[in-house]
MIDOSE-1310 file (N, C-alpha, C; in nm, 2 decimals, decimal comma, always signed):
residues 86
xxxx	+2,34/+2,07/+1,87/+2,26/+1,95/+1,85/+2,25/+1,91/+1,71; +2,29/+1,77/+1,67/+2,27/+1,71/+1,54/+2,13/+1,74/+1,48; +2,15/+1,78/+1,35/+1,99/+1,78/+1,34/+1,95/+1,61/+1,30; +1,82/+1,57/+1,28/+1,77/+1,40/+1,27/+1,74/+1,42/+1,13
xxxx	+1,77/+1,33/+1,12/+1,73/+1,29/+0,94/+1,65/+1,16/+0,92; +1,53/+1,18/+0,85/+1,45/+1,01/+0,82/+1,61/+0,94/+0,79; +1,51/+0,84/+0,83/+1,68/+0,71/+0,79/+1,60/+0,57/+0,71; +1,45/+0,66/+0,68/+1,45/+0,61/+0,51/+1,49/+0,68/+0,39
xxxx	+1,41/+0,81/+0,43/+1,39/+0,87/+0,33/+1,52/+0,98/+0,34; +1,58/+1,05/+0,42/+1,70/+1,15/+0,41/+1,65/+1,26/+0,43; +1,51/+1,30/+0,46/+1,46/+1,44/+0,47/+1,53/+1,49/+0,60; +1,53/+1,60/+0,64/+1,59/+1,71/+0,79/+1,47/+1,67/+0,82
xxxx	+1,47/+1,63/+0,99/+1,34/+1,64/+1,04/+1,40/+1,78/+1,17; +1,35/+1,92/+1,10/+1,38/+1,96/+1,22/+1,25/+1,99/+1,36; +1,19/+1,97/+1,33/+1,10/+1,95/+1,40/+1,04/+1,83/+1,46; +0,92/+1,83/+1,55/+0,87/+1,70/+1,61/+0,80/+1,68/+1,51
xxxx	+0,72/+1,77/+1,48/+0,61/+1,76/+1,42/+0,57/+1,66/+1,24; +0,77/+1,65/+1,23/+0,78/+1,56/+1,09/+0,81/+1,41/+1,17; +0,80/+1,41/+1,28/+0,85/+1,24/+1,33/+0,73/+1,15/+1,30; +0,78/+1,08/+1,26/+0,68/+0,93/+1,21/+0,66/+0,87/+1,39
xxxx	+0,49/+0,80/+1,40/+0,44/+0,75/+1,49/+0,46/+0,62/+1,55; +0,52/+0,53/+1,65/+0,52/+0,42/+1,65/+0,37/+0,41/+1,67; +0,36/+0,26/+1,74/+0,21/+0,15/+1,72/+0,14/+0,26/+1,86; +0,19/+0,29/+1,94/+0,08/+0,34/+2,05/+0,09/+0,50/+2,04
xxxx	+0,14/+0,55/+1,92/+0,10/+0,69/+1,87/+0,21/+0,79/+1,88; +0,30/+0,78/+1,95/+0,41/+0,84/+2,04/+0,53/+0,84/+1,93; +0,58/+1,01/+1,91/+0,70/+0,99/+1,86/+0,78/+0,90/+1,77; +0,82/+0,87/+1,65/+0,94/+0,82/+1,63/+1,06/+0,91/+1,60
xxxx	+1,17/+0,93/+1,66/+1,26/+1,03/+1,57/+1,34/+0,96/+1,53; +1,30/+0,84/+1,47/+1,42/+0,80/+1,30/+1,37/+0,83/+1,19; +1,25/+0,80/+1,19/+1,14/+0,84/+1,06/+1,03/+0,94/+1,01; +1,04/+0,94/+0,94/+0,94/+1,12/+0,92/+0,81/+1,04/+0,90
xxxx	+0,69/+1,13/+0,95/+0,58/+1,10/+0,91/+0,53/+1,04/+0,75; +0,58/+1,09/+0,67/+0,56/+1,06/+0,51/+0,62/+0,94/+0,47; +0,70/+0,87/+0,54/+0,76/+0,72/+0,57/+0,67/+0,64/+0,64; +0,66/+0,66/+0,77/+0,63/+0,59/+0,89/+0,53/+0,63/+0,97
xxxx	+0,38/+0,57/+1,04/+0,31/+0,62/+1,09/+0,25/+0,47/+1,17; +0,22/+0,48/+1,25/+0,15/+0,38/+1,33/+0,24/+0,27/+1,39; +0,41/+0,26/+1,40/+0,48/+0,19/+1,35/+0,50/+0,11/+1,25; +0,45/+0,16/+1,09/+0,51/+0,08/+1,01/+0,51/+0,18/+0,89
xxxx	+0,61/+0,14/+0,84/+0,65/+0,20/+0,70/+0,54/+0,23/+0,59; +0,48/+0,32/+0,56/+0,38/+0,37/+0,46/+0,37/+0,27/+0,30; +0,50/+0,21/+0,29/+0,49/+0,18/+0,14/+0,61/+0,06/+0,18; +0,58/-0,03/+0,27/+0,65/-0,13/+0,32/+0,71/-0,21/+0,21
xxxx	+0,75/-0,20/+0,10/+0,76/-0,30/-0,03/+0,84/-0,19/-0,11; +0,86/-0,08/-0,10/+0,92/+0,01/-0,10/+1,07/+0,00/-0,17; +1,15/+0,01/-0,32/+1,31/-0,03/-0,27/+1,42/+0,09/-0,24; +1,49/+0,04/-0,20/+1,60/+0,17/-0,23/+1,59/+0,27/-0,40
xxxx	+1,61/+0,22/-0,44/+1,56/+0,29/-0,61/+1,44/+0,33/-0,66; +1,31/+0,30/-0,59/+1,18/+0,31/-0,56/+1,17/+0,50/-0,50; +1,27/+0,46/-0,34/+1,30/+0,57/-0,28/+1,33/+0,67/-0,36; +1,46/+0,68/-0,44/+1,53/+0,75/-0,48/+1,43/+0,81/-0,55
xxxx	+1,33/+0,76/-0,63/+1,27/+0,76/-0,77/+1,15/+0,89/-0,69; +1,11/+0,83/-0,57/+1,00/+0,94/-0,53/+1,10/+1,05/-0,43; +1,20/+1,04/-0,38/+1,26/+1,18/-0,36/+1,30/+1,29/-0,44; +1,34/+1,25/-0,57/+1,43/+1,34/-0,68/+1,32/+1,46/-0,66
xxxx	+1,13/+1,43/-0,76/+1,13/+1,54/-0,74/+1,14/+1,65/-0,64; +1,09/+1,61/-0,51/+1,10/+1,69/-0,45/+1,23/+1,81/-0,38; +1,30/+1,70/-0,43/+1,46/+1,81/-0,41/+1,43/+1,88/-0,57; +1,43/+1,87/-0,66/+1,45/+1,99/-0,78/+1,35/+2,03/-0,77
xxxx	+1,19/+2,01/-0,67/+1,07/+2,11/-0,65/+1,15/+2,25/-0,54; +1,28/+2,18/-0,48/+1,35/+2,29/-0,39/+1,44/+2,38/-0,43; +1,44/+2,35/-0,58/+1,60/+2,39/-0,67/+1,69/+2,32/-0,70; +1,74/+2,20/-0,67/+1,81/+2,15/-0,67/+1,86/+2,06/-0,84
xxxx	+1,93/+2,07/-0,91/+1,88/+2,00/-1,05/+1,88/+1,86/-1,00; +1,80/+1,79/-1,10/+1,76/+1,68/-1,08/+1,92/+1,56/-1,06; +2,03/+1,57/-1,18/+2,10/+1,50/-1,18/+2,20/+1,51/-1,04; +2,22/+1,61/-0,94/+2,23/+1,68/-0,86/+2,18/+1,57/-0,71
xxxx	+2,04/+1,58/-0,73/+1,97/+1,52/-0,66/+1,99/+1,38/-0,63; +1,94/+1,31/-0,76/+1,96/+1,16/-0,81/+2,17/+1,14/-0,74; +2,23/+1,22/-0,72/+2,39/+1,15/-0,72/+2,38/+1,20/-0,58; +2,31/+1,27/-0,46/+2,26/+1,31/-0,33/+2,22/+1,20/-0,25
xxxx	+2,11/+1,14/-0,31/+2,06/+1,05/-0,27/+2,11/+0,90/-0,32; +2,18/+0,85/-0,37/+2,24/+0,76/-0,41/+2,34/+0,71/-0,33; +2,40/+0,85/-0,27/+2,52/+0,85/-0,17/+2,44/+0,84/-0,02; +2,35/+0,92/-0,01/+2,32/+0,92/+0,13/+2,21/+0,78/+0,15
xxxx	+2,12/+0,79/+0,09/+2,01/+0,66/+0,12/+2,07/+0,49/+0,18; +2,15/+0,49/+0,07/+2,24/+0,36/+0,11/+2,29/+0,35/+0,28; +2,35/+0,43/+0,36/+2,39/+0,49/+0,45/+2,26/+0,49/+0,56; +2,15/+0,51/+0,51/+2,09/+0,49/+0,63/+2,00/+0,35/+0,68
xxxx	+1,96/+0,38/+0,82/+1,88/+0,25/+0,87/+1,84/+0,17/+0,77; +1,70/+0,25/+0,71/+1,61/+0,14/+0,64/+1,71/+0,05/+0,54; +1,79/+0,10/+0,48/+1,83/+0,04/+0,36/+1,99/+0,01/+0,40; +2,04/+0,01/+0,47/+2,17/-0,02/+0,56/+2,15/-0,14/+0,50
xx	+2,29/-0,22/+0,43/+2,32/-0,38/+0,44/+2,36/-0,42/+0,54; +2,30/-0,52/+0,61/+2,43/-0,57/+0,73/+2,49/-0,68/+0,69
């Protein structure tokens, strides 16, 4: 089984317990709770570079060097839902 990834943010959701909530409370598994709660995006105004800016630390709070990180997320963020060009 694939593991789910926010498809704002790029976090592993391996659990339920990180799924963001739609509007009648229930499950989302595209979004992690630290994104998405009630159905809507926590920081709706939010940009791609915004994103990047508040994930870095937390990947070099995991080890990761920051320059490391920042070229991680550059590659993958673009790639997902929220920030997908169509």
């Amino acid at each position: 089984m694939e593991q789910k990834i926010c498809q704002s943010c790029g976090m592993p959701m391996a659990a339920g317990d990180l799924y963001g909530t739609n509007v009648d409370g229930s499950p989302n598994d595209e979004y992690c709770k630290y994104c998405y709660e009630k159905g809507a995006f926590h920081n709706p105004d939010e940009t791609l570079e915004g994103m990047i800016e508040t994930c870095v630390p937390f990947m070099v709070e995991q080890g990761m060097p920051e320059k490391d990180a920042r070229n991680q997320l550059n590659e993958l963020l673009p790639q997902l839902k929220r920030w997908k060009q169509n």
